[in-house]
ChimeraX commands (.cxc) that place a marker at each C-alpha (Angstrom):
marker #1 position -31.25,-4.14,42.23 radius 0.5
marker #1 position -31.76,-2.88,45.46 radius 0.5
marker #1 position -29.92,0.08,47.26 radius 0.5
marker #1 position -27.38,-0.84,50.03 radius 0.5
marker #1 position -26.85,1.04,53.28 radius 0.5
marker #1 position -24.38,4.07,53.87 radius 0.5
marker #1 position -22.08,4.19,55.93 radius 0.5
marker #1 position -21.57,7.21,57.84 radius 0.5
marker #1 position -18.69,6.88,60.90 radius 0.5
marker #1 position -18.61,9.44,64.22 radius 0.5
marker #1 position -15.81,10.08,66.04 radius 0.5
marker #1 position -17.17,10.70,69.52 radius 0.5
marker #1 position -15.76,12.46,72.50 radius 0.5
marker #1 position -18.63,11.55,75.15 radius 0.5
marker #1 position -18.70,14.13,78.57 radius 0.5
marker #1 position -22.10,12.77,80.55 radius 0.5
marker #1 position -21.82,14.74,83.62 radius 0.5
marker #1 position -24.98,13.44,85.43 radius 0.5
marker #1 position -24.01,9.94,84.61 radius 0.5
marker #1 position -20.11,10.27,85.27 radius 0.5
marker #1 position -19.64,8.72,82.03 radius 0.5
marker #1 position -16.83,9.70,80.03 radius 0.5
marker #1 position -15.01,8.22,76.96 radius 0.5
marker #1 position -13.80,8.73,73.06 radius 0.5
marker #1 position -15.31,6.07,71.30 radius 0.5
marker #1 position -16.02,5.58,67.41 radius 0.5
marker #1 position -19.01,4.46,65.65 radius 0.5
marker #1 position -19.83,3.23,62.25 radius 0.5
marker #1 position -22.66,3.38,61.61 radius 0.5
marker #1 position -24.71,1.86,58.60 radius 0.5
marker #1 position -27.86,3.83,57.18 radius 0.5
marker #1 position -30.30,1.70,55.62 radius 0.5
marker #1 position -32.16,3.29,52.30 radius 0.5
marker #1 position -35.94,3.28,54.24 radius 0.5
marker #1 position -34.00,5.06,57.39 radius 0.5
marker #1 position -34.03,8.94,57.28 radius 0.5
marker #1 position -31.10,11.27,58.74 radius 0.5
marker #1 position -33.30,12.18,61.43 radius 0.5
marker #1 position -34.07,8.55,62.93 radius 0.5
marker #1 position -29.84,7.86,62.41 radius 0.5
marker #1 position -28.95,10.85,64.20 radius 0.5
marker #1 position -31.75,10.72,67.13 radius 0.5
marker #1 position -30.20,6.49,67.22 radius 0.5
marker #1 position -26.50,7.75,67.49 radius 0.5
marker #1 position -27.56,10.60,70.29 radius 0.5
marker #1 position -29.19,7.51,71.68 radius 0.5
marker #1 position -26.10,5.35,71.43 radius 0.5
marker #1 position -24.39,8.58,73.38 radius 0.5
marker #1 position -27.23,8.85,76.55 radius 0.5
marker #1 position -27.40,5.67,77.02 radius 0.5
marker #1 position -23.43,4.62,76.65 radius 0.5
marker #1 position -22.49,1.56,78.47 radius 0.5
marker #1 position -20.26,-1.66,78.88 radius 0.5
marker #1 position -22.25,-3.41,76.37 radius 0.5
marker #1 position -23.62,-1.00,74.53 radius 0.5
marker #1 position -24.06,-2.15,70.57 radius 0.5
marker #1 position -26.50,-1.14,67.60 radius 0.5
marker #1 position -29.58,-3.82,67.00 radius 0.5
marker #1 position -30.53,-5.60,64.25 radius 0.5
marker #1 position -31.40,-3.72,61.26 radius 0.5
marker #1 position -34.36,-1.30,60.76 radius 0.5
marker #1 position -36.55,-4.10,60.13 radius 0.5
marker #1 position -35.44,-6.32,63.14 radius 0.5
marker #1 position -38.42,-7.52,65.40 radius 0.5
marker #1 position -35.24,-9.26,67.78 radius 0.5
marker #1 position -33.57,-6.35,68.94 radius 0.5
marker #1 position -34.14,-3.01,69.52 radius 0.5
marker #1 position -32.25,0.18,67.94 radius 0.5
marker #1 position -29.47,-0.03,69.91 radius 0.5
marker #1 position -29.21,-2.53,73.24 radius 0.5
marker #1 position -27.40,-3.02,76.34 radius 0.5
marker #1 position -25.91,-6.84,77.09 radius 0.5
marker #1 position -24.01,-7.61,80.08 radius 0.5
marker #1 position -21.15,-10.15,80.36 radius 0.5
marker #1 position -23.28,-13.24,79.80 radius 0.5
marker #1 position -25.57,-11.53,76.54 radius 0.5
marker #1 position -28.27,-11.13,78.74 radius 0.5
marker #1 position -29.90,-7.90,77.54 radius 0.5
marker #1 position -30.31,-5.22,80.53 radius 0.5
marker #1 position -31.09,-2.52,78.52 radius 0.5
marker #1 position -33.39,-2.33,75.67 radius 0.5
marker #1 position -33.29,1.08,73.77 radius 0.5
marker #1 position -35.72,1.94,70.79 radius 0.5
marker #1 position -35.57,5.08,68.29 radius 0.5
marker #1 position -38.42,6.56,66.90 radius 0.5
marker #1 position -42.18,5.55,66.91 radius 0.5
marker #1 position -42.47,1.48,68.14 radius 0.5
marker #1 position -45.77,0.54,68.58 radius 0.5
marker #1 position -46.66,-0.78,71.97 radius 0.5
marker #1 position -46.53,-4.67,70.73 radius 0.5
marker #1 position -42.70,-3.95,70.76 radius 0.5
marker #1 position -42.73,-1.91,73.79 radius 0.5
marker #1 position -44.25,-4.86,75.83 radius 0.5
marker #1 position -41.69,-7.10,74.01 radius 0.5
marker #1 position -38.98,-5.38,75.21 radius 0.5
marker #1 position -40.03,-4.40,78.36 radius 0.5
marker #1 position -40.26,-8.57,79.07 radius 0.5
marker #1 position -36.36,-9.12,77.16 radius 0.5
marker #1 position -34.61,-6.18,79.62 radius 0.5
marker #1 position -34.37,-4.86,82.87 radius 0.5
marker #1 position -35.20,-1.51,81.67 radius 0.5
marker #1 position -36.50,0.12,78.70 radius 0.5
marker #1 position -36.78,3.26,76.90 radius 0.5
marker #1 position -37.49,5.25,74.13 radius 0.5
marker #1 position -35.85,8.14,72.46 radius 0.5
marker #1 position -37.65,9.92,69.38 radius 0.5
marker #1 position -36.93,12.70,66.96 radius 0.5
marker #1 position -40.54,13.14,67.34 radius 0.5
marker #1 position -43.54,15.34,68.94 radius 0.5
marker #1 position -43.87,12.59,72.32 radius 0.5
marker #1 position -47.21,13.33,72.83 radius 0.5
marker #1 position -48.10,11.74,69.75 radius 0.5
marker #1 position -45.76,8.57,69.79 radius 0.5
marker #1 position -47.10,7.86,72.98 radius 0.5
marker #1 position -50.76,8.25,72.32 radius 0.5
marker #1 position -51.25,4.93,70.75 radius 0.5
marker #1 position -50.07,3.04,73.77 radius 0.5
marker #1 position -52.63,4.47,75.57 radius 0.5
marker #1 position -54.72,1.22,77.10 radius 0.5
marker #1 position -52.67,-1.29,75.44 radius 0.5
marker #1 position -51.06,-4.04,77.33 radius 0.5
marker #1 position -47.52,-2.93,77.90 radius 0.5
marker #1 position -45.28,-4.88,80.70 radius 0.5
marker #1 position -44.02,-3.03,83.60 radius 0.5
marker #1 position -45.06,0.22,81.69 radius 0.5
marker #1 position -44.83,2.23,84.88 radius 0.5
marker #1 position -41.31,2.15,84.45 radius 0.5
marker #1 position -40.76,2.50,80.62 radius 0.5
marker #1 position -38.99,6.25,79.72 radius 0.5
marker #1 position -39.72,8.19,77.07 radius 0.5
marker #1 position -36.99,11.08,75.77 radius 0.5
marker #1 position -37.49,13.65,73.46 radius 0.5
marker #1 position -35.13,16.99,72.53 radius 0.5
marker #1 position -36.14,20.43,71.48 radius 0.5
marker #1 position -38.85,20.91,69.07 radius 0.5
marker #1 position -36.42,21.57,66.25 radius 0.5
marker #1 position -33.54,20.17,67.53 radius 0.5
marker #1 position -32.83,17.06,65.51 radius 0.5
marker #1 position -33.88,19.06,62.13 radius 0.5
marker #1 position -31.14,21.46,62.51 radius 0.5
marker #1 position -28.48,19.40,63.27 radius 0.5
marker #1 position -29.38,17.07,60.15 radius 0.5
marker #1 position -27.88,18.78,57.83 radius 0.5
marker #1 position -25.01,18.33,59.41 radius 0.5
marker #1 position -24.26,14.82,59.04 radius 0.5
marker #1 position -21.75,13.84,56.78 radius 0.5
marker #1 position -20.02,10.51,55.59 radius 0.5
marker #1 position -16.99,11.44,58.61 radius 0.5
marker #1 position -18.48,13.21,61.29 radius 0.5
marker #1 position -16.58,14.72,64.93 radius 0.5
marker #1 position -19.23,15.10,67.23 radius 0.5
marker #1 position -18.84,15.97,71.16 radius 0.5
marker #1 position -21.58,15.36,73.62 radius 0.5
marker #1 position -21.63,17.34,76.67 radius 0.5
marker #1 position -24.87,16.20,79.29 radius 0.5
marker #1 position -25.27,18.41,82.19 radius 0.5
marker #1 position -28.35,18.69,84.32 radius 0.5
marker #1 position -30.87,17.20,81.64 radius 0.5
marker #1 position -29.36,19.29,78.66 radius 0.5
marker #1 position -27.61,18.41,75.92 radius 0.5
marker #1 position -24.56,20.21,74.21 radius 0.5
marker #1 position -23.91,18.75,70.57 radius 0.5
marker #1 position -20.93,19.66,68.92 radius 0.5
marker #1 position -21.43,18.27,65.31 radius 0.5
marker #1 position -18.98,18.68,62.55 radius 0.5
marker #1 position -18.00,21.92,63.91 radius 0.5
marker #1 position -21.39,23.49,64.85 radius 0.5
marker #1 position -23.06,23.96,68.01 radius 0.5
marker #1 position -26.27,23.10,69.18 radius 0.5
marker #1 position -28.20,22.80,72.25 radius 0.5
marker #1 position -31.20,20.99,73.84 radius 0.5
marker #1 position -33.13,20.09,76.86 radius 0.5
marker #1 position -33.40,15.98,76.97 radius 0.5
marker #1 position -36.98,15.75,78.28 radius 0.5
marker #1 position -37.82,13.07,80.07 radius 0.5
marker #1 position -41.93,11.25,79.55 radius 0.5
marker #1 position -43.49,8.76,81.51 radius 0.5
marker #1 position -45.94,6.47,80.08 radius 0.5
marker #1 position -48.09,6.43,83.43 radius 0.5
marker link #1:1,2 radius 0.2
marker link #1:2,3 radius 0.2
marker link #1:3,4 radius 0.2
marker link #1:4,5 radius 0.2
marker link #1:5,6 radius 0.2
marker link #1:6,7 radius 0.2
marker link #1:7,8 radius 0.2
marker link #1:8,9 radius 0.2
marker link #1:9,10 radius 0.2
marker link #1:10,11 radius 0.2
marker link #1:11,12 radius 0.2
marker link #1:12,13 radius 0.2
marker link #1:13,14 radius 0.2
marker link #1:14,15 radius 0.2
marker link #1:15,16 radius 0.2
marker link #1:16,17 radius 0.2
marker link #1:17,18 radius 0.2
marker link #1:18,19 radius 0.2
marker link #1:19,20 radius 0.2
marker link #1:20,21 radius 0.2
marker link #1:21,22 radius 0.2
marker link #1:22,23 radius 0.2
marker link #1:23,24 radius 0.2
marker link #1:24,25 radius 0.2
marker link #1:25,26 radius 0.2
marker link #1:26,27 radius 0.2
marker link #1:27,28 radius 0.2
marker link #1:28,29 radius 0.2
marker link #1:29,30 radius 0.2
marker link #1:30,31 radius 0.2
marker link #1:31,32 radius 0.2
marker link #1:32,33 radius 0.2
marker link #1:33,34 radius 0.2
marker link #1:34,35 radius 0.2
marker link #1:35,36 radius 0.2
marker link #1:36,37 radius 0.2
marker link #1:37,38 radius 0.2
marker link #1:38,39 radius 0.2
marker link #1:39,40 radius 0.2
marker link #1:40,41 radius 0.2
marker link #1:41,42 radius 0.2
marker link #1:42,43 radius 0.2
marker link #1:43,44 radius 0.2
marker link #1:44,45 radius 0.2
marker link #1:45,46 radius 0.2
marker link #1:46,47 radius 0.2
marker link #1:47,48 radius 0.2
marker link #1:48,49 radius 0.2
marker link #1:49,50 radius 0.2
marker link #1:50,51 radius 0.2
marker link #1:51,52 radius 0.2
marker link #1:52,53 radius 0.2
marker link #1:53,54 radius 0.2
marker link #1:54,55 radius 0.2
marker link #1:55,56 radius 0.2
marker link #1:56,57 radius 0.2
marker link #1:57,58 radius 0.2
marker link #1:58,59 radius 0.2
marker link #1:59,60 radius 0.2
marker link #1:60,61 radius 0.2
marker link #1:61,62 radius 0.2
marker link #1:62,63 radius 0.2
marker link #1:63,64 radius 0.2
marker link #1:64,65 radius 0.2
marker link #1:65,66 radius 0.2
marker link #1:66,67 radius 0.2
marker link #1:67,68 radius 0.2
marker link #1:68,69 radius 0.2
marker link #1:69,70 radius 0.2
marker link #1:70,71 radius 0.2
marker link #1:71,72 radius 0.2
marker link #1:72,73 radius 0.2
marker link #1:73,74 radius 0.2
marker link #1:74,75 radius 0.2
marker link #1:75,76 radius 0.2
marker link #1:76,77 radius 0.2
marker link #1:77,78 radius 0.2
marker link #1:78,79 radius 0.2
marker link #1:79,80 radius 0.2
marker link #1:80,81 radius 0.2
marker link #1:81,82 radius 0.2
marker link #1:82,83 radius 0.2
marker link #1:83,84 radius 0.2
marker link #1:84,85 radius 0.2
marker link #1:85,86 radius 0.2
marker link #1:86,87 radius 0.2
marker link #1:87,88 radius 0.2
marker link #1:88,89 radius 0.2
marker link #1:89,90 radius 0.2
marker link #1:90,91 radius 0.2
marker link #1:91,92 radius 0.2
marker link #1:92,93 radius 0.2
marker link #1:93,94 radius 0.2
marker link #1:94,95 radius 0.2
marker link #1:95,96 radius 0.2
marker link #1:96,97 radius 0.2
marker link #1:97,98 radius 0.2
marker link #1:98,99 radius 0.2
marker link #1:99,100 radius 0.2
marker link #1:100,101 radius 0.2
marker link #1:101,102 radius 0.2
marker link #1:102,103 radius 0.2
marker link #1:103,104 radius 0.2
marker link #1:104,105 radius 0.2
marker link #1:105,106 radius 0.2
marker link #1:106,107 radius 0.2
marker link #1:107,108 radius 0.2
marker link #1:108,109 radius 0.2
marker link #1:109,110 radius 0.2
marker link #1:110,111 radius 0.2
marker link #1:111,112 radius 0.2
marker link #1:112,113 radius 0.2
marker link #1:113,114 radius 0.2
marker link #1:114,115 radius 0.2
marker link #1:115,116 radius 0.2
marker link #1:116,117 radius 0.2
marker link #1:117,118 radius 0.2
marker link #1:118,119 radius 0.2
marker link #1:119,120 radius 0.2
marker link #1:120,121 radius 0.2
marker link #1:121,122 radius 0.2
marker link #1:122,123 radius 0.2
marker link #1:123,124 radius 0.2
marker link #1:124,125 radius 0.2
marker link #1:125,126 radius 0.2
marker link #1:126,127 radius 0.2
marker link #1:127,128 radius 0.2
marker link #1:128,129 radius 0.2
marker link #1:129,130 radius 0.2
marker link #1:130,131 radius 0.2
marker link #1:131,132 radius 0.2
marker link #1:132,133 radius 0.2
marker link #1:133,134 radius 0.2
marker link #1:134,135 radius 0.2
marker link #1:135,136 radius 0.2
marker link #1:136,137 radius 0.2
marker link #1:137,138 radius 0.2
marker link #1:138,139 radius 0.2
marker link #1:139,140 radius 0.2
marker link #1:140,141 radius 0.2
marker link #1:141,142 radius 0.2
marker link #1:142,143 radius 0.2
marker link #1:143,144 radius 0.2
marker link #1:144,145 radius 0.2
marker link #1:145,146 radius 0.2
marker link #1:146,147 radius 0.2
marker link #1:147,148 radius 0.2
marker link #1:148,149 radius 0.2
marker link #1:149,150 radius 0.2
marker link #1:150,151 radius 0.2
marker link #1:151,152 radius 0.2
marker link #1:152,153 radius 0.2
marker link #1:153,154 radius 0.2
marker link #1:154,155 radius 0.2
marker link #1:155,156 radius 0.2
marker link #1:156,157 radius 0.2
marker link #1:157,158 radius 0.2
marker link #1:158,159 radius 0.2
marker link #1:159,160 radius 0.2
marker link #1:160,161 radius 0.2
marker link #1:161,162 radius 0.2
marker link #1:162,163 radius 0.2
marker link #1:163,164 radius 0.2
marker link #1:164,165 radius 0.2
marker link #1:165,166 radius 0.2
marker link #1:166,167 radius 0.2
marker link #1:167,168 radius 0.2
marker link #1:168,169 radius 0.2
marker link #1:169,170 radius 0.2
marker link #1:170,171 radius 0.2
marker link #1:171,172 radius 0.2
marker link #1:172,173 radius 0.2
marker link #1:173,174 radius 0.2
marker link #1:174,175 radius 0.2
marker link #1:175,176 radius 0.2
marker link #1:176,177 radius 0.2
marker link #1:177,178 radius 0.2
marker link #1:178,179 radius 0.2
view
């Protein structure tokens, strides 16, 4: 029999002072058995950054249609095309090609996600953004995470303020270009 996904749900209060975005939204989110806390988490904060009209989780884990989480404006046209983790440049290309901008956010060391996309065809990979937080960062906020979750995000000048269940942590969201 297999093992269903979790549900975890955040109640967010969202203050992204270099975008001018701000709103109190809530998410519930579903955490698929192959999926670790780190990858949910780093897809939520990306859910957060990125937080638009439009805005909506993907497909699941497995999903080769949709990103992570994507952008769709008022027709369901996607504009913005937002993957989590480690996709290999095959998807990149893909989703560079589906939306008008793409990017990456990952729990992991950048250099080495983006070192297999080194000479492979990517579309309009020039333009393609790659962020990553604090060595550290997304392993101490882990633990964390439980099944009902308050979390604040506060974004000023590239870094990011996380209040999380009642604890506080900070980060620099650093920004990688693929060229």
């Amino acid at each position: 029999m297999a093992i269903g996904s979790t549900m975890h749900t955040f109640d967010v209060q969202l203050a992204d002072m270099d975008r001018g975005v701000y709103d109190d939204f809530s998410l519930r989110v579903a955490r698929h058995p192959s999926e670790t806390d780190a990858f949910m988490l780093t897809r939520v904060l990306a859910y957060g950054l990125e937080y638009a009209e439009g805005i909506a989780f993907g497909g699941s884990v497995s999903s080769t249609e949709e990103p992570a989480v994507l952008v769709r404006d008022l027709t369901g046209a996607i504009t913005v095309w937002i993957e989590v983790g480690a996709p290999d440049a095959e998807r990149l290309h893909y989703g560079s090609r589906m939306a008008e901008r793409t990017v990456v956010y990952t729990h992991r060391d950048p250099a080495k996600v983006m070192a297999p996309w080194a000479d492979k065809r990517i579309h309009r990979a020039e333009d393609i953004r790659v962020y990553s937080f604090d060595p550290g960062f997304i392993e101490s906020a882990t633990p964390l995470i439980e099944r009902r979750n308050t979390m604040t995000l506060t974004v000023t000048e590239q870094v990011l303020y996380l209040d999380l269940n009642g604890t506080t942590l900070t980060t620099a969201v650093h920004e990688h270009r693929l060229s």
